[in-house]
C-alpha positions in Angstrom: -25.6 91.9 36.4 -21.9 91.3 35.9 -19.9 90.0 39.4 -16.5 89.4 39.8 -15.8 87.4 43.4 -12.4 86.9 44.4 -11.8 84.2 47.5 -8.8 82.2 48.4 -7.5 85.1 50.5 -6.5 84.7 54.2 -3.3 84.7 56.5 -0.3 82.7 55.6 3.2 82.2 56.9 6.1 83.9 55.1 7.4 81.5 52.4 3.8 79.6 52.0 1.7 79.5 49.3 -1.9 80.8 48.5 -4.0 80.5 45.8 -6.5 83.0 44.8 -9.6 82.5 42.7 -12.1 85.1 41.0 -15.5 83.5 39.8 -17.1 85.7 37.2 -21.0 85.7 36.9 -22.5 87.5 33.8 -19.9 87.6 31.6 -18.0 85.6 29.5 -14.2 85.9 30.5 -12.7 84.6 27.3 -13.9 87.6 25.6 -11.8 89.9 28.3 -8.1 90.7 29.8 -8.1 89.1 33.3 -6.1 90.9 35.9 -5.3 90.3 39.5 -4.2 93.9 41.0 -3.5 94.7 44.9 -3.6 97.2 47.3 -1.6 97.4 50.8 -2.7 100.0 53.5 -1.1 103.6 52.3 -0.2 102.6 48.9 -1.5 102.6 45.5 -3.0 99.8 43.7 -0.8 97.7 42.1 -0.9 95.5 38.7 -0.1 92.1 39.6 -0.3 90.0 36.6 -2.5 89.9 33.8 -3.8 87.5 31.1 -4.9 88.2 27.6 -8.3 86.7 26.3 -6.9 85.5 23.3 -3.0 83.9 23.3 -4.0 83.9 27.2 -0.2 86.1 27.1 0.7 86.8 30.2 2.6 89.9 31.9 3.7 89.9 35.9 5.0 92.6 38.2 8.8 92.7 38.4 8.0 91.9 42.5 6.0 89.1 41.7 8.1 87.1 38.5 9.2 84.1 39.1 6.5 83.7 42.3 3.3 84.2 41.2 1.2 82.3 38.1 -1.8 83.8 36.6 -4.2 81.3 34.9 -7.7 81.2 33.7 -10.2 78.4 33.2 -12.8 79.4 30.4 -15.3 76.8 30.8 -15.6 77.2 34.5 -15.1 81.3 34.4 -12.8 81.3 36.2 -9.4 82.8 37.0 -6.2 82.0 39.5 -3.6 83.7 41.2 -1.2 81.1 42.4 1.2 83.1 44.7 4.2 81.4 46.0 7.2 82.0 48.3 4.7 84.7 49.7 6.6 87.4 51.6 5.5 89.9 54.3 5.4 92.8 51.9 2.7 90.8 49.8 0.3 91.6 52.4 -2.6 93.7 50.6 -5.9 93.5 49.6 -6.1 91.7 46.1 -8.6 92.4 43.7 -9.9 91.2 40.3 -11.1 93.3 37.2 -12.3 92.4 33.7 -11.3 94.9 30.7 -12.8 94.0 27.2 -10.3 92.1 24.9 -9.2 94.8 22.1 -5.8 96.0 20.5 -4.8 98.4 23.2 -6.0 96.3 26.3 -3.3 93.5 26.3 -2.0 92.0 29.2 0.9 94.0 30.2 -1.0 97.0 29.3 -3.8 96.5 31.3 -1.6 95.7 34.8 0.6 98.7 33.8 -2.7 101.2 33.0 -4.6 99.9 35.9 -7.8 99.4 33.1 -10.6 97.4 34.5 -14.3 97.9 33.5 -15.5 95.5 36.0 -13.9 95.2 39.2 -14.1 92.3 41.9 -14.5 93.5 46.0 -11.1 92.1 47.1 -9.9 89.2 49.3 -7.4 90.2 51.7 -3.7 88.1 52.4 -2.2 88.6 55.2 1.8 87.2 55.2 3.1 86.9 58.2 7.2 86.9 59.0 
C-alpha cells in the first residue's frame, strides 16, 4: 500500500521559517516527480515546487522563488519543503503527490498540470501577521 505523509506543518509568525517533510512508504521516490502543492480556504490547489526523479530539476511557483527550497533524500524517502520568509498569504493546507518519472511528467510540468498519482493527506501552516 503506497502512503505519502506530510508533517512539519503548524502555526508560525510572519517572516519565520517552516520546514515540511513527506515520508513515502511503498514506493520508491527516485523513480517519481516529487511535488509539494497547496490549498488555502476558497481557492484552488496550487503547484508549489516540484523535483524531477532523475537531474532532481527543480521548478517553483513565481510566489514562492527565491523563499521556498524543494529537496529530496532518496535513501531515507523522503522529501522537504523548506519555506522561508513565510507570509500570511502562505497559509494553506500543503500537500504531497508522487507522479511516475517519464518524458512528459517533469518538474515544472507536473506543478503546472497539477499531475499526481499518489497524493499525501496534507499538513496545514498557519502564518500569522
Amino acid at each position: 500500500q503506497v502512503q505519502l505523509v506530510e508533517s512539519g506543518g503548524g502555526l508560525v509568525q510572519s517572516g519565520g521559517s517552516v520546514r515540511l517533510s513527506c515520508a513515502a512508504s511503498g514506493l520508491r521516490l527516485d523513480y517519481y516527480t516529487i511535488g509539494w502543492f497547496r490549498q488555502a480556504p476558497g481557492k484552488e490547489r496550487e503547484g508549489v515546487s516540484c523535483i524531477g526523479s532523475g537531474d532532481g530539476s527543480t521548478y517553483s511557483a513565481d510566489s514562492v522563488k527565491g523563499r521556498f527550497t524543494i529537496s529530496r533524500d532518496n535513501a531515507k524517502n523522503t522529501v522537504y519543503l523548506q519555506m522561508n520568509s513565510l507570509e500570511p498569504e502562505d497559509t494553506a493546507v500543503y500537500y504531497c503527490a508522487a507522479v511516475k518519472a517519464s518524458w512528459w511528467s517533469g518538474s515544472q510540468t507536473m506543478c503546472k498540470a497539477k499531475l499526481g498519482d499518489y497524493w499525501g493527506k496534507g499538513t496545514l501552516v498557519t502564518v500569522s501577521s
